[in-house]
C-alpha positions in Angstrom: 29.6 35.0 17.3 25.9 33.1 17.4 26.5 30.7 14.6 23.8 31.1 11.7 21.3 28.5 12.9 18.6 26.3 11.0 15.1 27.7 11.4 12.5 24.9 12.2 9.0 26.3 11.2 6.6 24.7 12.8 5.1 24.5 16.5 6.3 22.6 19.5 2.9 20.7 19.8 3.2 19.4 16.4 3.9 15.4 16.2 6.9 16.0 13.3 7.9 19.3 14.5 9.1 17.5 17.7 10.7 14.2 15.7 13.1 17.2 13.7 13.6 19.3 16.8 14.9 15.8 18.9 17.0 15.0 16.2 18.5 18.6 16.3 19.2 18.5 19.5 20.7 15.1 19.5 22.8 16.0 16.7 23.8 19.0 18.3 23.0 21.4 15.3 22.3 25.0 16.2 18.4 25.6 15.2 16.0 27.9 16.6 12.1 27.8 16.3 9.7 30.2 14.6 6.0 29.9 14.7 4.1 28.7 11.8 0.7 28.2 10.8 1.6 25.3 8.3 2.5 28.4 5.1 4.1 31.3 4.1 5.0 33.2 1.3 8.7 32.2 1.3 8.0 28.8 1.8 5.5 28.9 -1.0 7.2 30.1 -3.1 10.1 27.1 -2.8 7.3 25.1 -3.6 6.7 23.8 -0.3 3.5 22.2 -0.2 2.1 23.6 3.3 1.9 21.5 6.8 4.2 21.3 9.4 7.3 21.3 10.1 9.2 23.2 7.1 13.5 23.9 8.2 14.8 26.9 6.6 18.7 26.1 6.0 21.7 28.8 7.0 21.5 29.3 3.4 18.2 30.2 3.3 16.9 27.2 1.3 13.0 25.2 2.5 13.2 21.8 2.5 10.2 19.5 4.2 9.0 15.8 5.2 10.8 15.0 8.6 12.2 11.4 6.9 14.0 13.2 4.3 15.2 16.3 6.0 17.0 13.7 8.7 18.6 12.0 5.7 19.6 15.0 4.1 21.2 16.3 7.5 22.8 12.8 7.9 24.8 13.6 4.9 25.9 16.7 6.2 26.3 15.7 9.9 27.3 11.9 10.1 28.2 12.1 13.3 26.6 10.8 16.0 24.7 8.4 13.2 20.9 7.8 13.5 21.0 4.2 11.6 22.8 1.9 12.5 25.2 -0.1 10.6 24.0 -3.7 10.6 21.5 -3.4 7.5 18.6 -5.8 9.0 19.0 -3.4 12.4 18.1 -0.5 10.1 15.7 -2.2 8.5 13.5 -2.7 11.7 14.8 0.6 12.1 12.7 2.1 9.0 9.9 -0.4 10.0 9.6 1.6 13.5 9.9 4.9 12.0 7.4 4.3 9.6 5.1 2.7 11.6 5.3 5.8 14.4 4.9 8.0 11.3 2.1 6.5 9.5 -0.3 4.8 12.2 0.9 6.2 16.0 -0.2 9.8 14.5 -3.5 8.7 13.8 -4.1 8.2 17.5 -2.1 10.9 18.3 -4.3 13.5 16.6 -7.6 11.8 17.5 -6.8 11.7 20.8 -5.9 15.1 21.1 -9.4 16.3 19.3 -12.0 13.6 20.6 -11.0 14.0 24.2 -11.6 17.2 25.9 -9.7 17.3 28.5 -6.5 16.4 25.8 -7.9 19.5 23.3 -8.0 22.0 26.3 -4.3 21.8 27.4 -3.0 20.4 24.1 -4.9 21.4 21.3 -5.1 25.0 23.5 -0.9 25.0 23.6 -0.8 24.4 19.6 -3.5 27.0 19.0 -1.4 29.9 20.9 1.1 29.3 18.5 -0.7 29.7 15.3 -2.1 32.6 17.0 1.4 34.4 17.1 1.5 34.4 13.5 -2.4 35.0 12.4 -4.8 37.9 13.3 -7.3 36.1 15.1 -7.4 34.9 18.9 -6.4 32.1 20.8 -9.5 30.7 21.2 -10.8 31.4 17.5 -7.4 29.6 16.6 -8.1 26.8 18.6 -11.8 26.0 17.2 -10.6 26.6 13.8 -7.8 23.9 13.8 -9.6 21.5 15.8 -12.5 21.8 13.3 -9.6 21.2 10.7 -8.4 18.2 12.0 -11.2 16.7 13.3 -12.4 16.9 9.3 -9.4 15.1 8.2 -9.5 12.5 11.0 -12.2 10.1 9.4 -10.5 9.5 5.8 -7.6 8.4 8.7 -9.9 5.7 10.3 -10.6 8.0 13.6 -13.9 8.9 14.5 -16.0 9.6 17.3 -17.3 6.4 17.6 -13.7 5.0 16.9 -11.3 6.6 19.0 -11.8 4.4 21.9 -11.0 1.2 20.0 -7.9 3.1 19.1 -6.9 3.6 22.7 -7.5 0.1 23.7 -6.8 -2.1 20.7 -3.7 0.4 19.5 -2.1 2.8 21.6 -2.1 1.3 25.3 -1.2 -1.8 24.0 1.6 -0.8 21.9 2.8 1.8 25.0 3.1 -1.8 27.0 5.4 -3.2 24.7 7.5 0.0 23.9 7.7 0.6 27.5 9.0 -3.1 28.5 11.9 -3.2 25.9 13.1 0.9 26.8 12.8 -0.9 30.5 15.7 -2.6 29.4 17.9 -0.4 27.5 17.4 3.6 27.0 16.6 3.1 23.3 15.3 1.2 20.8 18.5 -0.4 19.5 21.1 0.1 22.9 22.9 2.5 24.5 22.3 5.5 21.3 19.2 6.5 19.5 18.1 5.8 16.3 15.8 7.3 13.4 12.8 5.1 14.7 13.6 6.6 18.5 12.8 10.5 17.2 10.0 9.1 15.4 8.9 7.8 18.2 9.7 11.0 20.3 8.0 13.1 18.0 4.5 11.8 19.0 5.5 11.1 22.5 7.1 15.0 23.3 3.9 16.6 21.0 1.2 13.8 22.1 1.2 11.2 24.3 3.1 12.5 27.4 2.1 15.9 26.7 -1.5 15.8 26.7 -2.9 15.0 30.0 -5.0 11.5 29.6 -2.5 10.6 27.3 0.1 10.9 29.8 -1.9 9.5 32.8 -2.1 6.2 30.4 1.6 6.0 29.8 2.5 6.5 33.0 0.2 3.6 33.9 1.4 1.1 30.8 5.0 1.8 29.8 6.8 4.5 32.6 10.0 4.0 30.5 8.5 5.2 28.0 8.4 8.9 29.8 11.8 8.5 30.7 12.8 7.9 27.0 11.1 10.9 26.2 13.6 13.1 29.2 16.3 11.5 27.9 15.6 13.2 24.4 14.8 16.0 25.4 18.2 16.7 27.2 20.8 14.5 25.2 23.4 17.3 26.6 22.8 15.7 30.2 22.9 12.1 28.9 26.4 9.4 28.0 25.5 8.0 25.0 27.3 4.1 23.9 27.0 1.5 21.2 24.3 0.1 18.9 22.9 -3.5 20.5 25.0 -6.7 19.0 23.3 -7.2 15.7 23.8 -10.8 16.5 21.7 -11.2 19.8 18.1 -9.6 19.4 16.3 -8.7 22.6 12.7 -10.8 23.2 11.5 -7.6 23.8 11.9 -5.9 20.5 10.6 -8.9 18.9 7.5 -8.3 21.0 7.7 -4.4 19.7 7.5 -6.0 16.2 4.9 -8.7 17.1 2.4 -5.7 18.4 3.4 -3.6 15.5 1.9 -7.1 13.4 -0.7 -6.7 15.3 -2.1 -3.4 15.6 -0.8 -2.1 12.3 -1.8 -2.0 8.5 0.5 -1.3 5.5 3.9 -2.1 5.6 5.2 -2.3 9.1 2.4 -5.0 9.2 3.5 -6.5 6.1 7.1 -7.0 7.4 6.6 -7.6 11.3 4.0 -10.0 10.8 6.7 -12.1 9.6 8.9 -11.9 12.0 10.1 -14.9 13.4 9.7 -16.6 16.8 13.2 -17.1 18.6 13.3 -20.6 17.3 13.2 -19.2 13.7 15.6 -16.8 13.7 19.3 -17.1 11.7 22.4 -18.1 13.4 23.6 -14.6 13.5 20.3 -13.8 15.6 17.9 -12.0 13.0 15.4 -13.2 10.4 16.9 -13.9 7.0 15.5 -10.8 4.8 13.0 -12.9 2.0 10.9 -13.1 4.9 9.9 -9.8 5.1 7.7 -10.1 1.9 5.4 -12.8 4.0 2.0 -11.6 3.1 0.0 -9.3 6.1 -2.0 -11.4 8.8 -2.4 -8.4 11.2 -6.5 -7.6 11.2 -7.5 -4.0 10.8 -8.1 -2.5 14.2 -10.8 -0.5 13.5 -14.0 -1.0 12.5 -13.8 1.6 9.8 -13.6 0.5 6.0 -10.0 -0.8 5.2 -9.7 1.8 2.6 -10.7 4.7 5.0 -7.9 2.7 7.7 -5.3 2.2 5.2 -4.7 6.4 4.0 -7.3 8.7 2.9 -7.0 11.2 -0.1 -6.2 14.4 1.7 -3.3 16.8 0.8 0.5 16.6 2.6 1.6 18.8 4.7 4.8 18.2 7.3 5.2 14.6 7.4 5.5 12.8 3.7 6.2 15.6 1.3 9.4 16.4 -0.3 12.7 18.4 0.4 13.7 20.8 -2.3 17.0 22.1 -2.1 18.2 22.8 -5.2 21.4 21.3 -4.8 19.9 18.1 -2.4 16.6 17.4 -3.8 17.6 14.0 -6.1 19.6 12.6 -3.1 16.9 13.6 -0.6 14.0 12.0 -3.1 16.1 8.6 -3.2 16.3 8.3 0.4 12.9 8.9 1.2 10.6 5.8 1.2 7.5 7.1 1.7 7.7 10.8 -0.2 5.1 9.8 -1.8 2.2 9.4 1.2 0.2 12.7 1.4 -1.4 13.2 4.9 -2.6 16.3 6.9 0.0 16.9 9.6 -1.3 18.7 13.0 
């Protein structure tokens, strides 16, 4: 007999549809995907906030925000774990996670939108799906939700005039160092992946090797990067090992967390910005934890107002909300560091 699956709603060119559906996968729980506009009456009426993704449990209960679903599920399903043991490794862990979350998307949706050649085969592929579940057509869908994101994108920092500095100042760069340390080792912390690694698969499977100039620039700047992204999205087909020795940390992830210093604002700048050069570091190979709450040094990569780089005032949707399952929600809540950031999530 089929086992009674979770039901991820949500579309498979959505950013945090693909970090839940990776981590499904990996985890090897039964889900199955229905189509989803960002609302519905059942989901409204659980108090789900609208966006995308929203899982529907075997029991029949909504729950949202990809962070705090994955912790939720981690209760459930400990095995294979996401975070790893050693508590500064999961630290950087969050700091990747939250970083991919809050910043990567906002190139990830502007370069889907502002370039043309990325909103005909990607923002074309998200529209179809809307369009299974709304009486209108594929192309009425498509200029309807690119007219919705694009008004969302500037509160973000991404504009027109903007996007390019995003490209070569954020995303390129960062794809360099990302794709030098998974050059090394298949994932961000050894031989298994992590919560940062589906973060980071969300945007690559949705985005950045989906859309075409997106994935003619990773291929160019960090090829490992695409393989990462195959790995995940077969985990069946892959042997998976150990967490990297907490004690020995890889120049290249401190160069991951040096460009997150750099090209970043909020709180993975805050903490990466003080991370330390080899010659810094403890005996047992990391940074001592007090120096985390080094003040930021990282400058604001686009020339937009740091208030209009730093959030914007628009309402959640998929990506920082809350989970409400009656009999999960206070566990879920404490878990999730960032509940409280409200973005638009396409």
């Amino acid at each position: 007999m089929r086992p009674n699956p979770y039901r991820v709603h949500g579309m498979m060119q959505s950013y945090f549809t693909r970090k839940m559906t990776g981590y499904l996968d990996y985890k090897g729980i039964p889900w199955v995907l229905r189509r989803f506009p960002g609302a519905s009456p059942e989901a409204m009426a659980s108090g789900f906030p609208g966006g995308v993704p929203a899982v529907e449990t075997p029991a029949g209960e909504f729950m949202w925000d990809s962070t705090a679903m994955i912790h939720h599920l981690e209760l459930r399903f400990p095995e294979p774990a996401v975070l790893p043991a050693d508590p500064v490794q999961r630290f950087v862990c969050y700091l990747v996670e939250d970083a991919a979350d809050e910043w990567l998307y906002r190139a990830a949706v502007g370069t889907r939108w502002y370039f043309a050649e990325n909103a005909a085969v990607g923002g074309f592929e998200l529209a179809r799906d809307i369009a299974v579940k709304m009486p209108v057509s594929c192309d009425q869908a498509h200029a309807a939700v690119g007219a919705h994101v694009l008004s969302s994108c500037p509160p973000l920092g991404v504009t027109a005039d903007t996007i390019q500095l995003w490209v070569d100042d954020v995303l390129r760069p960062w794809m360099r160092v990302l794709g030098a340390h998974l050059a090394r080792r298949p994932y961000l912390f050894g031989e298994r992946p992590s919560l940062a690694d589906f973060a980071l698969f969300g945007g690559n499977a949705a985005h950045f090797t989906n859309d075409p100039l997106c994935r003619r620039w990773v291929e160019e700047d960090g090829p490992a990067v695409v393989q990462h992204t195959h790995r995940l999205l077969e985990p069946e087909e892959q042997a998976f090992g150990a967490w990297d020795d907490p004690a020995t940390v890889p120049d290249t992830l401190t160069a991951v967390l040096a460009g997150l210093g750099k090209r970043c604002r909020g709180s993975a700048a805050r903490a990466s910005t003080a991370w330390p050069t080899s010659s810094s570091r403890t005996a047992r190979g990391w940074p001592c934890a007090r120096r985390t709450s080094c003040a930021p040094r990282a400058r604001p990569c686009s020339p937009a107002t740091s208030r209009a780089a730093a959030g914007g005032s628009t309402p959640s949707s998929s990506g920082r909300a809350s989970c409400r399952s009656s009999r999960t929600t206070s566990r879920t809540r404490a878990r999730s560091r960032t509940s409280a950031r409200r973005r638009v999530r396409r």
